[in-house]
Each structure stands twice: as structure tokens, then as C-alpha cells.
Backbone as JSON Lines, residues from 0, in Angstrom:
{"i":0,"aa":"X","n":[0.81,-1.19,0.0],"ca":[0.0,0.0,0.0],"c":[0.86,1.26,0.0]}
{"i":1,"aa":"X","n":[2.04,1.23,0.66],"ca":[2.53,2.7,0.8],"c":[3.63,2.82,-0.26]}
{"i":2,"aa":"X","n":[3.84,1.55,-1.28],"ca":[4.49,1.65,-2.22],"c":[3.54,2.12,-3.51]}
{"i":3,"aa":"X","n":[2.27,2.35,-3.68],"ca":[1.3,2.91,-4.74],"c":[1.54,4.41,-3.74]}
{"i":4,"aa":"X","n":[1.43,4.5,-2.52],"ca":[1.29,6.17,-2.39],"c":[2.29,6.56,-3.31]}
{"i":5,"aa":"X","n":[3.87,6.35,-2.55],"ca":[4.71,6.73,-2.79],"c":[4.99,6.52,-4.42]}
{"i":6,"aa":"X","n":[4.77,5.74,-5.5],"ca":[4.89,5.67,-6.56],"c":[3.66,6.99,-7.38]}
{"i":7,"aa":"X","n":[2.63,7.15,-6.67],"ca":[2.05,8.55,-7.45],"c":[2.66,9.82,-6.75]}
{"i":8,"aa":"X","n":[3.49,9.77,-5.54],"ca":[3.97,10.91,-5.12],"c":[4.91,11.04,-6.35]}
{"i":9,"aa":"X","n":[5.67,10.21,-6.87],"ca":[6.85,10.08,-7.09],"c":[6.17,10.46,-9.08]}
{"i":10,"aa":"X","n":[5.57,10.21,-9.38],"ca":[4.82,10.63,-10.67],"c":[4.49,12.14,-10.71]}
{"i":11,"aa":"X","n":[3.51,12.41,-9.6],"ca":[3.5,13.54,-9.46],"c":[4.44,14.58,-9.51]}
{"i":12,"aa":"X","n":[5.53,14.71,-8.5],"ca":[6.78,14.71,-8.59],"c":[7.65,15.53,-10.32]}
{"i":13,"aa":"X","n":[7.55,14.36,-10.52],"ca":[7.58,14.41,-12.12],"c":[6.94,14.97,-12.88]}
{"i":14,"aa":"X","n":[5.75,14.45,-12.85],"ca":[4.97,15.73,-13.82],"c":[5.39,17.29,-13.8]}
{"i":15,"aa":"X","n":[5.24,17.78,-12.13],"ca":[5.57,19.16,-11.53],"c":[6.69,19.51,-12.57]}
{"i":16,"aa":"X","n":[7.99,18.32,-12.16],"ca":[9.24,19.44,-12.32],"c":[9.32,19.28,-13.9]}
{"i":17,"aa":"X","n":[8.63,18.54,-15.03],"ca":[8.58,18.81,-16.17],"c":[7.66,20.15,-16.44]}
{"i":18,"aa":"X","n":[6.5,20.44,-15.55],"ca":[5.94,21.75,-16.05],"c":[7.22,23.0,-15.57]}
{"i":19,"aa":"X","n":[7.57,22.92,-14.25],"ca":[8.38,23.58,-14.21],"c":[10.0,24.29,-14.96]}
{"i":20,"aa":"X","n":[10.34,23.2,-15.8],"ca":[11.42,23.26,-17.26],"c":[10.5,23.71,-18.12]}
{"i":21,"aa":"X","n":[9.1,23.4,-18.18],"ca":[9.03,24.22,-19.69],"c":[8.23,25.52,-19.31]}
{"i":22,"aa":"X","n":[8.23,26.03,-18.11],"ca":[7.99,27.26,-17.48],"c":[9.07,28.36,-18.08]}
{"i":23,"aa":"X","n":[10.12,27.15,-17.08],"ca":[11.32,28.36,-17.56],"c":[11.94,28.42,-19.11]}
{"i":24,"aa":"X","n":[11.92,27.14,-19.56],"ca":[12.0,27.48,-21.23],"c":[11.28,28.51,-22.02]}
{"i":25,"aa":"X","n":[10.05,28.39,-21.16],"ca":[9.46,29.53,-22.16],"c":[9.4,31.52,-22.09]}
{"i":26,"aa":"X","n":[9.69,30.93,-20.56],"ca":[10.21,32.63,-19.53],"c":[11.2,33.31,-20.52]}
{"i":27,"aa":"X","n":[11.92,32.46,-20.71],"ca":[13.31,32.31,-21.07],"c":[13.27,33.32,-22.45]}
{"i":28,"aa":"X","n":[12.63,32.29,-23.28],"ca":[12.44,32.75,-24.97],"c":[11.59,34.24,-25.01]}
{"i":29,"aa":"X","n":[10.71,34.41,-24.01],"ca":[9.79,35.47,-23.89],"c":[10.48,36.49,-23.83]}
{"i":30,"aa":"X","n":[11.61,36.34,-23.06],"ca":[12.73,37.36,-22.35],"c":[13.41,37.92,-23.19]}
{"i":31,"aa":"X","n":[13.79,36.87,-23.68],"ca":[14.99,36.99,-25.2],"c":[14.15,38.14,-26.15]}
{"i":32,"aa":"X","n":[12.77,37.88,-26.11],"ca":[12.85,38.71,-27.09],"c":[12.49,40.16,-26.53]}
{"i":33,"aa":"X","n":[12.29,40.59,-25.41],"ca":[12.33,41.69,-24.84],"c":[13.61,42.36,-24.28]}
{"i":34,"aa":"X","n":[14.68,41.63,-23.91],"ca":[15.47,41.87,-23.49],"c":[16.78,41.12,-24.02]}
{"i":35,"aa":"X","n":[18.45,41.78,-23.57],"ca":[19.22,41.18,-23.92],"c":[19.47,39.75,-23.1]}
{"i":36,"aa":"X","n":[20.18,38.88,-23.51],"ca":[20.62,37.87,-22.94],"c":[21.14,38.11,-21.49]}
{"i":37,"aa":"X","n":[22.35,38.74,-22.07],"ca":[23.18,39.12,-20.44],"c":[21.76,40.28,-19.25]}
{"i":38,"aa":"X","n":[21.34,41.02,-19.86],"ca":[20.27,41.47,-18.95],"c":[19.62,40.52,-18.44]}
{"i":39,"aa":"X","n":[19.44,39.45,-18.64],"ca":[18.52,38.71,-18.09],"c":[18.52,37.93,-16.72]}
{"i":40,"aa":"X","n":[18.21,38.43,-15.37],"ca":[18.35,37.58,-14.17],"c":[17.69,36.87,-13.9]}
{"i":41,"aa":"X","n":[18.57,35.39,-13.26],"ca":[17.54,34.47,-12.46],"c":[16.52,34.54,-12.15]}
{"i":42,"aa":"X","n":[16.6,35.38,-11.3],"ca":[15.33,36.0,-10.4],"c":[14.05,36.62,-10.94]}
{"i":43,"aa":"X","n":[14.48,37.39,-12.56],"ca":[13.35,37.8,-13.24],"c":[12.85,36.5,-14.4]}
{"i":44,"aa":"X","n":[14.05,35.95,-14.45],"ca":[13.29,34.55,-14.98],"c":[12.47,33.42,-14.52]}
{"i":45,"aa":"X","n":[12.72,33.69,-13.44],"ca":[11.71,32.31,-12.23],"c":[10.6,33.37,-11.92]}
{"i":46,"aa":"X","n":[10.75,34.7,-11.95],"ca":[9.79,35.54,-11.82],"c":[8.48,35.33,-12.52]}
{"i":47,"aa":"X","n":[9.04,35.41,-14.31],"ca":[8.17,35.49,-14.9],"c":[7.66,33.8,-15.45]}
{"i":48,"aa":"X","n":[8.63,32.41,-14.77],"ca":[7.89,31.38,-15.27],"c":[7.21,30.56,-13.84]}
{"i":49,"aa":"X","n":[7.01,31.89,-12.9],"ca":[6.53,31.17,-11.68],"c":[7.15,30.82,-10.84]}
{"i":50,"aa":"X","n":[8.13,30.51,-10.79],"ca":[8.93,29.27,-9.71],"c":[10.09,30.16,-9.25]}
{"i":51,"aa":"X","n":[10.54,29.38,-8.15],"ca":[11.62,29.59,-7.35],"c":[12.96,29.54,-8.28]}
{"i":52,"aa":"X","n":[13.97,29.96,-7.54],"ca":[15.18,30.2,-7.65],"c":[15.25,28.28,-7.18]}
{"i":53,"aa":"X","n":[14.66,28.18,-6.28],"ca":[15.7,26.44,-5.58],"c":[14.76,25.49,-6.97]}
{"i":54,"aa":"X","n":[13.68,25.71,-7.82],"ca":[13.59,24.94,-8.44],"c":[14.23,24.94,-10.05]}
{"i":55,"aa":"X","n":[14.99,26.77,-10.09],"ca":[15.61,26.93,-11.48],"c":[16.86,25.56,-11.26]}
{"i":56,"aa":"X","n":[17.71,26.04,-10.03],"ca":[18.85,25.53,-9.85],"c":[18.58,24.07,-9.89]}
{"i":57,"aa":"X","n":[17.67,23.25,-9.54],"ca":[17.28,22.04,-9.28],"c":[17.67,21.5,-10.57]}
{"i":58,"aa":"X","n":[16.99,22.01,-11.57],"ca":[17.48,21.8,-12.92],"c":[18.45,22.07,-13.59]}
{"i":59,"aa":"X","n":[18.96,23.63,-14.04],"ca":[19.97,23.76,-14.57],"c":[20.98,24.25,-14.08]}
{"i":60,"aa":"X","n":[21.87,24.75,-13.99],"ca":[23.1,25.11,-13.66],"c":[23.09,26.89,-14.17]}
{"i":61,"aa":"X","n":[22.88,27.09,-15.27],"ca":[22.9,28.5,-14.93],"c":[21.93,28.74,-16.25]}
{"i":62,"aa":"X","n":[21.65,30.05,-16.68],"ca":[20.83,30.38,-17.69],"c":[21.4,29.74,-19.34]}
{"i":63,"aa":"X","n":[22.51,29.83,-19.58],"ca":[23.33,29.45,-20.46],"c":[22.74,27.52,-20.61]}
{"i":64,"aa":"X","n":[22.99,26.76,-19.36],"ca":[22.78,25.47,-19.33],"c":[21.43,25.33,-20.25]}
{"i":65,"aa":"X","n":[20.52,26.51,-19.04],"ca":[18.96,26.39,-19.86],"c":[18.44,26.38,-21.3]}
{"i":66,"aa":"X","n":[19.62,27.09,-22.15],"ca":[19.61,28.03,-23.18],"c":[19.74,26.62,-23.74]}
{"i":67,"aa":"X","n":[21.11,25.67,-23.77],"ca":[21.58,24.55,-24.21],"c":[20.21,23.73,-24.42]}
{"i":68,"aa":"X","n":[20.22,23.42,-23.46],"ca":[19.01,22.56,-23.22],"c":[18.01,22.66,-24.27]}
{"i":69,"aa":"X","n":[17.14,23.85,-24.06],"ca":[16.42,24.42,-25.19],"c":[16.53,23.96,-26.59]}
{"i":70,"aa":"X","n":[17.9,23.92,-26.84],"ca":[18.4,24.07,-28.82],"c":[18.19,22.44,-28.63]}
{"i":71,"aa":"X","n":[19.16,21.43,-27.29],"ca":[19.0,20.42,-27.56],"c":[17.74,19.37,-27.51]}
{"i":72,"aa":"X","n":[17.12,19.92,-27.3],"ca":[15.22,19.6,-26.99],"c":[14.65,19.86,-28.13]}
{"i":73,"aa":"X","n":[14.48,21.32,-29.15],"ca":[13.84,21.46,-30.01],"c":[14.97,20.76,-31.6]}
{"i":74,"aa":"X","n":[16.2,20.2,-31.43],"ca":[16.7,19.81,-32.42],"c":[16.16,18.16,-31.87]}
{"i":75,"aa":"X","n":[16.63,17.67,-30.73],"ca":[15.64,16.36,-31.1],"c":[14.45,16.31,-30.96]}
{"i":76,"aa":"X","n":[14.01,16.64,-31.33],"ca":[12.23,17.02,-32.04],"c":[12.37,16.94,-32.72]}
{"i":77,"aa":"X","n":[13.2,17.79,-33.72],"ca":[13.49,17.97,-35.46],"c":[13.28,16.43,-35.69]}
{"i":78,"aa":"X","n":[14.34,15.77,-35.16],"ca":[15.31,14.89,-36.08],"c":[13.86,13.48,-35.47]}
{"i":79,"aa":"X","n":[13.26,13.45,-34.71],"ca":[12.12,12.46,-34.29],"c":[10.8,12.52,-35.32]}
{"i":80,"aa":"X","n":[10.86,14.02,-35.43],"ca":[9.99,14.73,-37.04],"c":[10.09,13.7,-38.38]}
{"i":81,"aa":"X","n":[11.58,14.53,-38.78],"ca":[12.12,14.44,-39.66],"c":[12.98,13.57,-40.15]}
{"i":82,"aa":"X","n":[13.66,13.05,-39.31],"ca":[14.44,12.2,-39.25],"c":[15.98,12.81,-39.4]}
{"i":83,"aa":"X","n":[16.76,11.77,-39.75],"ca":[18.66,12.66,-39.05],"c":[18.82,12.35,-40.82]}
{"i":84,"aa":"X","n":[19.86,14.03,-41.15],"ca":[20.26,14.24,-42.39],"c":[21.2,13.13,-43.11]}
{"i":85,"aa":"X","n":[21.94,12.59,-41.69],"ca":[23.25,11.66,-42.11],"c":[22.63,10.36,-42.26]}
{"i":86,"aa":"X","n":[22.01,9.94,-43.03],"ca":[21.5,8.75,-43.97],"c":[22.11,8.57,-45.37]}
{"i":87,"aa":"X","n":[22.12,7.44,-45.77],"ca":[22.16,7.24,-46.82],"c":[21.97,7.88,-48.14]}
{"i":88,"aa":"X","n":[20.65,8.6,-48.04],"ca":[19.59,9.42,-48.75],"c":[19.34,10.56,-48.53]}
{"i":89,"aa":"X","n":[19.32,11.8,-48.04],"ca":[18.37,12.56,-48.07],"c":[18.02,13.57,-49.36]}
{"i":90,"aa":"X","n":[16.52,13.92,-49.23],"ca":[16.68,14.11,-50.6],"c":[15.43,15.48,-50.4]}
{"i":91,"aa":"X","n":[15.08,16.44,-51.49],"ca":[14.46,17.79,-51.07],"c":[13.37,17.42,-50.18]}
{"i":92,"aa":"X","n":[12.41,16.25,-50.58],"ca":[11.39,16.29,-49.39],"c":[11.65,16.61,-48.21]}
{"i":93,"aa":"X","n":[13.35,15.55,-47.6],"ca":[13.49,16.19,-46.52],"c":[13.97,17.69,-45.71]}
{"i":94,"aa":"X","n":[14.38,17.85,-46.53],"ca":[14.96,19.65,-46.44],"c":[13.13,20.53,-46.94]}
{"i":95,"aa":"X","n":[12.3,20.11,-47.51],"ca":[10.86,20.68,-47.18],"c":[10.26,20.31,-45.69]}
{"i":96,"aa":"X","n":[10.74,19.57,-45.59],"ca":[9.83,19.24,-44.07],"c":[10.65,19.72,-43.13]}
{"i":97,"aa":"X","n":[12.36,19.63,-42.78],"ca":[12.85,20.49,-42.35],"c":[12.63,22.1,-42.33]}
{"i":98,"aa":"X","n":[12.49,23.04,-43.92],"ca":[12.18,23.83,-43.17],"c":[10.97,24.49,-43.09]}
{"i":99,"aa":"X","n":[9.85,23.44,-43.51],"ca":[8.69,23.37,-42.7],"c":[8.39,23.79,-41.42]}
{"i":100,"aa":"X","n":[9.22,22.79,-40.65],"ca":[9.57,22.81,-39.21],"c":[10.24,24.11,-38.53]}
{"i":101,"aa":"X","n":[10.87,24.41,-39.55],"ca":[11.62,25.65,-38.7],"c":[10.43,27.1,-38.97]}
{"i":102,"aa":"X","n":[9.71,26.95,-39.82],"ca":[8.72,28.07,-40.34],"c":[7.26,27.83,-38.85]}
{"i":103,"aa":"X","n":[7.25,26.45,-38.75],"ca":[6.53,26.22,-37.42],"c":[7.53,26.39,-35.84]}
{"i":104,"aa":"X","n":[8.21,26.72,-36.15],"ca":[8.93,26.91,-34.68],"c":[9.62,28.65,-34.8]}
{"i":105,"aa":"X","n":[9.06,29.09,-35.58],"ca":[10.3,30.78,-35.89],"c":[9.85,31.79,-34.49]}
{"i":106,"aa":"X","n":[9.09,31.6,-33.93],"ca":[9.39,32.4,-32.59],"c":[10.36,31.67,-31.95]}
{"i":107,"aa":"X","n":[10.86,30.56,-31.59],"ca":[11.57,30.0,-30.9],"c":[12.81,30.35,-31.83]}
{"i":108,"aa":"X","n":[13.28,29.81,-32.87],"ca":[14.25,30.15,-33.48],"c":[14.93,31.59,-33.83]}
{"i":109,"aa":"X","n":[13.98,32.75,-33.76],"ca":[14.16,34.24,-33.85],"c":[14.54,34.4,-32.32]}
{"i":110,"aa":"X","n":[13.53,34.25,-31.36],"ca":[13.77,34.01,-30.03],"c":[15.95,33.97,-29.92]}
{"i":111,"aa":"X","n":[16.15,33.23,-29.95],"ca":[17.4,32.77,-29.58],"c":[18.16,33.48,-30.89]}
{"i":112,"aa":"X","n":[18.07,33.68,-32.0],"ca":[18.7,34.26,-33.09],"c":[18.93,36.09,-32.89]}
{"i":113,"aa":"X","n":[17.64,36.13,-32.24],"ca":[17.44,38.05,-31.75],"c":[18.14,38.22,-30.51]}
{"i":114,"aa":"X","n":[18.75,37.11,-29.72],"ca":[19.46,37.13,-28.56],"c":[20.64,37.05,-28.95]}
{"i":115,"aa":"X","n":[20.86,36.95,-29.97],"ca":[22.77,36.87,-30.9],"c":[23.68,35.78,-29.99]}
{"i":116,"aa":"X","n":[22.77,34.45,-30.09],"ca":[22.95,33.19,-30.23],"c":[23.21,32.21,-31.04]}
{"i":117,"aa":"X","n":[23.04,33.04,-32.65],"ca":[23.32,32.22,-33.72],"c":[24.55,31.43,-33.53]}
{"i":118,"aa":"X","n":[25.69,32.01,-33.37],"ca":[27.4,30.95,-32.66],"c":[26.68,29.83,-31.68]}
{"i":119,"aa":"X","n":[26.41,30.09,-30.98],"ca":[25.82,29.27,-29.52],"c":[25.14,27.8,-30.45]}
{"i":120,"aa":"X","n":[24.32,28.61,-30.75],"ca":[23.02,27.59,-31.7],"c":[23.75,26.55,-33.16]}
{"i":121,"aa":"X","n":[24.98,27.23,-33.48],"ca":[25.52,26.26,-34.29],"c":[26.46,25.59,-33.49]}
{"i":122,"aa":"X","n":[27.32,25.82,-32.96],"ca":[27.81,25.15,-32.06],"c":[27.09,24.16,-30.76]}
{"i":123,"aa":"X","n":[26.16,23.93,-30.46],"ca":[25.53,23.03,-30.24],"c":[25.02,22.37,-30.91]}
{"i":124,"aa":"X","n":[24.14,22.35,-31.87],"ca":[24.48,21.37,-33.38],"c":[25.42,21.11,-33.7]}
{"i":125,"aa":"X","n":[26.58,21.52,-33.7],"ca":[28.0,20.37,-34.01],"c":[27.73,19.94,-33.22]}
{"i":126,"aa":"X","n":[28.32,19.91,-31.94],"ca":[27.84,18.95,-30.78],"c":[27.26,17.64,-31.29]}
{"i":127,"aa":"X","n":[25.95,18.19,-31.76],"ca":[24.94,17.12,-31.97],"c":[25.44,15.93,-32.69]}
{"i":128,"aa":"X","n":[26.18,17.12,-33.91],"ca":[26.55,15.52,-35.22],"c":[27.74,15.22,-35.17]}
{"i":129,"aa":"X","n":[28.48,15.73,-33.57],"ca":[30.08,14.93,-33.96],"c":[29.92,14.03,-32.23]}
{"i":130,"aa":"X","n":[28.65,13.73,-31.6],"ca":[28.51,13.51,-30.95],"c":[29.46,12.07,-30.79]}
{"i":131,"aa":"X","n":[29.76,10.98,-31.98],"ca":[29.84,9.37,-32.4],"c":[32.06,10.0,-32.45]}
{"i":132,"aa":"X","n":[32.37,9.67,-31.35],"ca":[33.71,10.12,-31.25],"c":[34.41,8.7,-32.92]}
{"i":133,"aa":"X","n":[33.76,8.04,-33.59],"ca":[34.43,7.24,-34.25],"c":[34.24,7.58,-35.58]}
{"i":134,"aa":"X","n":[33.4,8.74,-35.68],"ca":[33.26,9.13,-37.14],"c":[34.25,9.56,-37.63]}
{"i":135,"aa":"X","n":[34.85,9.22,-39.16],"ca":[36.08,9.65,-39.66],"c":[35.92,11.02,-40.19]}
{"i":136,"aa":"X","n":[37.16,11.41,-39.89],"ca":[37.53,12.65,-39.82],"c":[37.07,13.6,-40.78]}
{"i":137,"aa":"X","n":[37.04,12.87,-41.87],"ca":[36.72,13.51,-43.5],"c":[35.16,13.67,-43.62]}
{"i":138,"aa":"X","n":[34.53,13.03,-42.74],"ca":[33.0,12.94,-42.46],"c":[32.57,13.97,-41.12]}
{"i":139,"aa":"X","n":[33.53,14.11,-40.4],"ca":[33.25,15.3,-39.18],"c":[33.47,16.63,-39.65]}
{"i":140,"aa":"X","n":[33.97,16.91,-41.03],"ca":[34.27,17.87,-41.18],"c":[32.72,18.49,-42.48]}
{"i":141,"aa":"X","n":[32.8,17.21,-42.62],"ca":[31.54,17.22,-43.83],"c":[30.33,17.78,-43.28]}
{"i":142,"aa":"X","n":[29.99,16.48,-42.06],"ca":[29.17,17.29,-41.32],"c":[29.19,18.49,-40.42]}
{"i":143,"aa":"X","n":[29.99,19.37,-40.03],"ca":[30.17,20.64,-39.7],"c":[30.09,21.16,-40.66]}
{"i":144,"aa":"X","n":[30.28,21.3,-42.06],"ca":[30.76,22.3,-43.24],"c":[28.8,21.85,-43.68]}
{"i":145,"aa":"X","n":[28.16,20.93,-43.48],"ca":[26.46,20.75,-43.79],"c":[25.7,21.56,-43.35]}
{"i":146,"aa":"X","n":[25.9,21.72,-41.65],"ca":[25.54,22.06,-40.28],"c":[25.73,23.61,-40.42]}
{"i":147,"aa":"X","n":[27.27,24.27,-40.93],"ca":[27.09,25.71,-41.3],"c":[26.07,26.09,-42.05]}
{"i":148,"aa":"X","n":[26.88,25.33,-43.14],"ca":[25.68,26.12,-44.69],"c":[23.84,26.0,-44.35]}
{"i":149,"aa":"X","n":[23.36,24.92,-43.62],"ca":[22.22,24.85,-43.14],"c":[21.7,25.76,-42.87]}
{"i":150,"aa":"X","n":[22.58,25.77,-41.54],"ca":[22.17,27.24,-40.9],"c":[22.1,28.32,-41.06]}
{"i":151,"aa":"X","n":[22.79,28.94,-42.0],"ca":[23.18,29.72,-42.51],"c":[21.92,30.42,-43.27]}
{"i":152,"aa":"X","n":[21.44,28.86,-43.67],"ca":[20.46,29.55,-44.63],"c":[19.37,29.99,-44.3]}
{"i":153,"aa":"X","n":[19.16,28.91,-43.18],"ca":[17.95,29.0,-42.08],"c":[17.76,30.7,-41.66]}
{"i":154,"aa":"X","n":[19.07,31.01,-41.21],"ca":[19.34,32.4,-40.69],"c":[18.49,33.43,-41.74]}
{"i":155,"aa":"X","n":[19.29,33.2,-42.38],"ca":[19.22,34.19,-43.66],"c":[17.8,34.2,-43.99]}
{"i":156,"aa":"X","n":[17.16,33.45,-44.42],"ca":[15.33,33.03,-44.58],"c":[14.71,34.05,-43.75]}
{"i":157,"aa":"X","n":[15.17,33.85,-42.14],"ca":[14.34,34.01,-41.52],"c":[14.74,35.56,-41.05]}
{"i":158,"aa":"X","n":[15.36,35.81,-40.96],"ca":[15.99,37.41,-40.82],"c":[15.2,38.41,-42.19]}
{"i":159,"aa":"X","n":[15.07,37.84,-43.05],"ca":[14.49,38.37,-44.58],"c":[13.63,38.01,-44.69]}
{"i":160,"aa":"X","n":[12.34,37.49,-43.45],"ca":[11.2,37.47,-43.65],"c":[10.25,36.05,-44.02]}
{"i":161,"aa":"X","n":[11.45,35.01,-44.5],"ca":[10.91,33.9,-45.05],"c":[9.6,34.1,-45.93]}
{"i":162,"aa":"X","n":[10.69,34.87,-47.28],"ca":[9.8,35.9,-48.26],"c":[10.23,34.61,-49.61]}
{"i":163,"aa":"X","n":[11.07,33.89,-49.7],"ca":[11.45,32.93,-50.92],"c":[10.39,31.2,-50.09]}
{"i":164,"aa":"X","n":[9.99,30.55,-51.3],"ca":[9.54,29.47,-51.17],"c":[10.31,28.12,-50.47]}
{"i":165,"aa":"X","n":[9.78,27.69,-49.94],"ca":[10.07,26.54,-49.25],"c":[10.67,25.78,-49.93]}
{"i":166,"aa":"X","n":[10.06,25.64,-51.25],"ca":[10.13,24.32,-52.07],"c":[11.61,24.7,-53.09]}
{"i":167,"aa":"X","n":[11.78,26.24,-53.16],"ca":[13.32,27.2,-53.79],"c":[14.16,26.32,-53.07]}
{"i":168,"aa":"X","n":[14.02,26.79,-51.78],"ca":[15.02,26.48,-51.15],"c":[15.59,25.49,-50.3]}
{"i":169,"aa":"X","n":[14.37,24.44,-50.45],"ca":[14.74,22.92,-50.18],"c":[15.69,22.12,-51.43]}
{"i":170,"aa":"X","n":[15.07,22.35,-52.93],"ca":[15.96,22.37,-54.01],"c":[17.33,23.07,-54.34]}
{"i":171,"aa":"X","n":[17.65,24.32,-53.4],"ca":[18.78,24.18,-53.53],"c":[20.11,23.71,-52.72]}
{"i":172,"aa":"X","n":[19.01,23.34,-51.39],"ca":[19.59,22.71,-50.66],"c":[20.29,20.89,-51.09]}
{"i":173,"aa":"X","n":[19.02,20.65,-51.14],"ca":[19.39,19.42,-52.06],"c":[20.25,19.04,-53.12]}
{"i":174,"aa":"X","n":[20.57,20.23,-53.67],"ca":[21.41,20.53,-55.25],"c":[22.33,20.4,-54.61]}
{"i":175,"aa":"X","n":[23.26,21.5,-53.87],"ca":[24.07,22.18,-53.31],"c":[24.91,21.37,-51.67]}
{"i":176,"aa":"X","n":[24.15,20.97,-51.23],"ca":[24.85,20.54,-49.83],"c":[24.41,18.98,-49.21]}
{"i":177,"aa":"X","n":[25.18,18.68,-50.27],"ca":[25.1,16.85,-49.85],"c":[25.98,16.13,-48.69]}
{"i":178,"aa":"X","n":[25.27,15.58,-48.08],"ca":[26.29,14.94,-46.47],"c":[26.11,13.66,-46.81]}
């Protein structure tokens, strides 16, 4: 009997401190776009996602950690979406549904881009794809030199309004930057 309490305490528990991460994830992005990065305190961030200071720290380590977190949460989403570029194949469909995805996420992505995170945000995507310490060398570089130009373009789209077609610029992705 006191192992069912304690197993819905312990759910409960859980549930909480997942609302509480995407409290502050979203404090976070809200912030970004009102304010600079470095302006931004703890204290006005647990402010505005509800919670304590002992439950920011519970989780992350500092705003920066949070920030990480963030890119690495909404990129595996992408890739659970979409699936991961480094296949065998990929081909324009997937670079349409990619930046599909990013046209459905552009507050989050402007969010962190208007915070002059773009370095941050590619550099945690390397991260991502040199994660396999056995990939050869000629292929870690491939995928970083993918991972720029990607982004790059992503940037560029979305800074200019994401005024050119989806389907432009999945084709020249496809043309142009094979991994």
C-alpha cells in the first residue's frame, strides 16, 4: 500500500518538475525577445515562469545550461519529425519538411537568433553531429561544413522574412549541400 502512495507521489513529482522546465524554457524565450541575454536575471526569470530560484537551480546550472538545453530539446524534435540528415539518402522532401519545421517553430528560433545566439546555436548542433567520437575525420568535417551552410540559410530566410519558397530552397539545398 505505501508503495502505490509513494509511486504517485513520485509521478507527481515528475509531472511538476517537467511543467516547471518548460515554465522556464518559455520565460526564457519570452525574455529573449524583450530583453538582452546578459540582462537577463535568475530571479526575473523564475519571476516570470513562476517558480523559485531552488527549483531553477534544481534543474539547470545556470541560464546558459537552460539556453543549451532548449536548442537540444527542439533539435531532437526535429530529427524524431524528420528524421537525421546523415543517412544514406536525403533528398528535397526532406529539407521541405525540415524547413517546414523551422517556419513552425520561428518564434523560438528568432527568439534565440534576436538574442545573438546564432554561434551558440551552431555550435551546439555540431555537438549534436560529432557527438559518435568514431566518425572519420573527412566525415566530421563534412558534417560541420552541412551544419554551417544549413544554418546559414535558415538564418538568412528568416531574418528576410521567409519571403522565398520553401520548395526554392529545399531544391537548392538538395542541389548544393550533400552529407
Amino acid at each position: 500500500m505505501t508503495e502505490n502512495k509513494t509511486a504517485g507521489l513520485k509521478l507527481h513529482n515528475e509531472n511538476l518538475n517537467k511543467i516547471i522546465c518548460e515554465s522556464l524554457q518559455q520565460a526564457l524565450l519570452f525574455l529573449m525577445n524583450k530583453q538582452t541575454f546578459s540582462s537577463i536575471t535568475i530571479t526575473a526569470l523564475c519571476k516570470k515562469a513562476g517558480v523559485s530560484r531552488v527549483a531553477f537551480y534544481n534543474n539547470y546550472n545556470s541560464k546558459e545550461d537552460l539556453l543549451e538545453k532548449i536548442v537540444l530539446e527542439h533539435i531532437k524534435q526535429l530529427i524524431e519529425k524528420i528524421g537525421s540528415p546523415f543517412r544514406e539518402y536525403t533528398n528535397a522532401d526532406w529539407y521541405s519538411k525540415m524547413l517546414e519545421s523551422v517556419k513552425e517553430d520561428v518564434y523560438y528560433l528568432k527568439s534565440i537568433f534576436n538574442a545573438g545566439f546564432k554561434h551558440e546555436y551552431l555550435a551546439i548542433i555540431n555537438k549534436i553531429v560529432l557527438h559518435n567520437p568514431d566518425i572519420p575525420t573527412s566525415k566530421k568535417y563534412l558534417r560541420v561544413a552541412w551544419v554551417g551552410g544549413v544554418s546559414n540559410i535558415i538564418i538568412h530566410w528568416l531574418e528576410n522574412g521567409m519571403q522565398e519558397p520553401i520548395s526554392e530552397i529545399a531544391e537548392f539545398c538538395y542541389k548544393n549541400l550533400s552529407v
